[in-house]
C-alpha positions as CSV (number, residue, x, y, z in Angstrom):
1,X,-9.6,9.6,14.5
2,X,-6.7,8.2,13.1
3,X,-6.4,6.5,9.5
4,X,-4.1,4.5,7.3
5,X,-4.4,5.3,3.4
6,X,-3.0,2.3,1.8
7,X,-1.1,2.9,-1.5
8,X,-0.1,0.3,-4.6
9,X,0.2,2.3,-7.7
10,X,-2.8,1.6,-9.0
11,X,-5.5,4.7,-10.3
12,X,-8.0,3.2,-7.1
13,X,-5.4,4.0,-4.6
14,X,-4.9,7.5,-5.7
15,X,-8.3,8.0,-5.2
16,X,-8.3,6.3,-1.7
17,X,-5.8,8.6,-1.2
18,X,-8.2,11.7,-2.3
19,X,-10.8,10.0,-0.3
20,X,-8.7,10.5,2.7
21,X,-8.0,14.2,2.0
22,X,-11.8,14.6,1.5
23,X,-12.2,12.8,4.9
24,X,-9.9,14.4,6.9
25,X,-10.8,18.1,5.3
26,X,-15.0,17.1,6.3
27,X,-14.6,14.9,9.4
28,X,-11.8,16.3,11.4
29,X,-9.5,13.4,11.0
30,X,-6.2,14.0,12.7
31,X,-3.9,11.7,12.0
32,X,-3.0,10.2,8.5
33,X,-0.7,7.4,7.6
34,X,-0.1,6.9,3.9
35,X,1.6,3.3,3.5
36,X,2.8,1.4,0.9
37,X,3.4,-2.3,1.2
38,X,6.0,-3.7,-1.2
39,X,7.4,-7.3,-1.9
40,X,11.3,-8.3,-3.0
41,X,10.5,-10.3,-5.9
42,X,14.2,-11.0,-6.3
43,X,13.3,-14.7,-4.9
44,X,12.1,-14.9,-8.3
45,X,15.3,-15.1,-10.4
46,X,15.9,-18.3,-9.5
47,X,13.5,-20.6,-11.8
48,X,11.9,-24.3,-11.0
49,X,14.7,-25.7,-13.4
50,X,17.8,-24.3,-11.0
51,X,18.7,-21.3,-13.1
52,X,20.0,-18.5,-11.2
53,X,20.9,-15.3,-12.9
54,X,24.3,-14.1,-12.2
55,X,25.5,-11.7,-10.0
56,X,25.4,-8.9,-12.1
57,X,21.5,-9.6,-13.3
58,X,21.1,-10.1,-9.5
59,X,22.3,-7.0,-8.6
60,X,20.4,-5.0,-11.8
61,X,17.2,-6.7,-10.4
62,X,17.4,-5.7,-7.0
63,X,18.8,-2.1,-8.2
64,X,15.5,-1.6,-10.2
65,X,13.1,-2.9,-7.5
66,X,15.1,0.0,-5.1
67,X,14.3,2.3,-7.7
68,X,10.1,1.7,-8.2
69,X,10.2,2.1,-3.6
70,X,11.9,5.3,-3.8
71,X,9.9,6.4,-7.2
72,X,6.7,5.3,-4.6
73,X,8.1,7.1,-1.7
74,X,8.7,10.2,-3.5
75,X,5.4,10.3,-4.8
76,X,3.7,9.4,-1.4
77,X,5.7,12.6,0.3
78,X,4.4,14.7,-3.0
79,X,0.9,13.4,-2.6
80,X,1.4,14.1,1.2
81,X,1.0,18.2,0.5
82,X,-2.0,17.6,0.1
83,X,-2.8,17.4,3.6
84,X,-1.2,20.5,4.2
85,X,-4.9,22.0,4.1
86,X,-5.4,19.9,7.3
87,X,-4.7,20.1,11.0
88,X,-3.8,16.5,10.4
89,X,-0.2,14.8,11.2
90,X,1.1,13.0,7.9
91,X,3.1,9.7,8.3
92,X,4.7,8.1,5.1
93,X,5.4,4.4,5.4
94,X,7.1,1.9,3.3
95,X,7.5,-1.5,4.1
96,X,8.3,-4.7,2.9
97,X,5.6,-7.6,3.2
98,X,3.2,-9.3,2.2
99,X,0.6,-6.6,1.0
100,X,-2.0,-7.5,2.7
101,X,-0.4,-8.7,6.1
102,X,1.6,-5.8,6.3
103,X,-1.4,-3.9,6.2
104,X,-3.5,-5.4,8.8
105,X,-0.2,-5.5,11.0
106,X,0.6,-1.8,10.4
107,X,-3.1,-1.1,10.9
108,X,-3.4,-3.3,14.1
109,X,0.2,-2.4,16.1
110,X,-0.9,1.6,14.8
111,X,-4.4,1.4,16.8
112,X,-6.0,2.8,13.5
113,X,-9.5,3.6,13.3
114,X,-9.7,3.1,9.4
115,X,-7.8,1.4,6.5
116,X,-8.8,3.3,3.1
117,X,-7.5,1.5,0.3
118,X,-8.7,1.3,-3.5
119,X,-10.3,-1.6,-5.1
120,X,-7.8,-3.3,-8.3
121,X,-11.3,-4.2,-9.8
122,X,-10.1,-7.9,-10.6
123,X,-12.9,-9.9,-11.8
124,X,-13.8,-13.5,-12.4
125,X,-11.2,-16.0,-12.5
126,X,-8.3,-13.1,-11.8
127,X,-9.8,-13.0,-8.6
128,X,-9.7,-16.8,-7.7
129,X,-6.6,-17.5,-8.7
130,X,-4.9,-14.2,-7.4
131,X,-6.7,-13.2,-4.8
132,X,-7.9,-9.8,-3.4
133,X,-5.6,-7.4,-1.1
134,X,-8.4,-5.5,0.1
135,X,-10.2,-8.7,0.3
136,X,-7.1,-10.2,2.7
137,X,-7.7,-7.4,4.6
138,X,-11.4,-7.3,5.1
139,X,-11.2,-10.7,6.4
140,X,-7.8,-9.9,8.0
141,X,-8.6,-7.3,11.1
142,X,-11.2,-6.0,13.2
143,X,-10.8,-2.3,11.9
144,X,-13.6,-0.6,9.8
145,X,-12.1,-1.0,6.1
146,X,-13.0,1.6,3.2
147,X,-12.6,0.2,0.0
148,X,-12.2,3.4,-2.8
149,X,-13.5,2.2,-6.3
């Protein structure tokens, strides 16, 4: 069996994450794809009125979103020892997107058997207006979807 553990930061996903160990540990699982989908929200510098930061800002904005995907990548590869316990193989993935397409394209062109992914607990008009991820991807793919709470 063959799963992707999907990763955003919050305290759901860690324990999607745990999920997974506690799955592949029980179930025999053997292959384990911890991925984190990320957006460049440096579009948003430029405002509806035509502002546009300058170069410098530019360049401080991108710097720091660099920063958070490697602070994320280090912590997946940390969080990735866990699975040392396993006979699992351990994939790290980072990529840009649209949260939830990237998942259900990862998931899809992978030929997973599960997506494990925590629940951001939005409620009400949150929800509406923003959306769900996991919700995206529910609706999104034909693979058997976990959601950790």
């Amino acid at each position: 069996m063959k799963i992707l553990v999907c990763y955003d930061g919050s305290e759901a996903s860690q324990r999607a994450i745990d999920k997974a160990h506690q799955l592949t540990t029980d179930c025999g699982i053997h292959e384990v794809t911890l991925l984190h989908a990320y957006e460049d929200y440096s579009w948003v510098a430029t405002s509806a009125d035509g502002y546009a930061p300058s170069p410098e800002n530019l360049s401080k904005l991108r710097d720091l979103e660099a920063k958070k995907v490697e602070e994320k990548k280090e912590f997946l590869f940390t969080e990735g020892k866990k699975f040392e316990d396993t006979n699992a193989t351990l994939e790290v993935k980072l990529v840009q997107g649209h949260p939830a397409s990237v998942i259900t394209e990862v998931a899809e062109e992978g030929e997973y058997d599960l997506i494990i992914m925590g629940s951001r607990g939005l409620g009400g008009l949150k929800r509406v207006v923003l959306g769900s991820v996991s919700n995206s991807v529910i609706q999104g793919t034909n693979i058997s979807v976990m959601v950790v709470k």
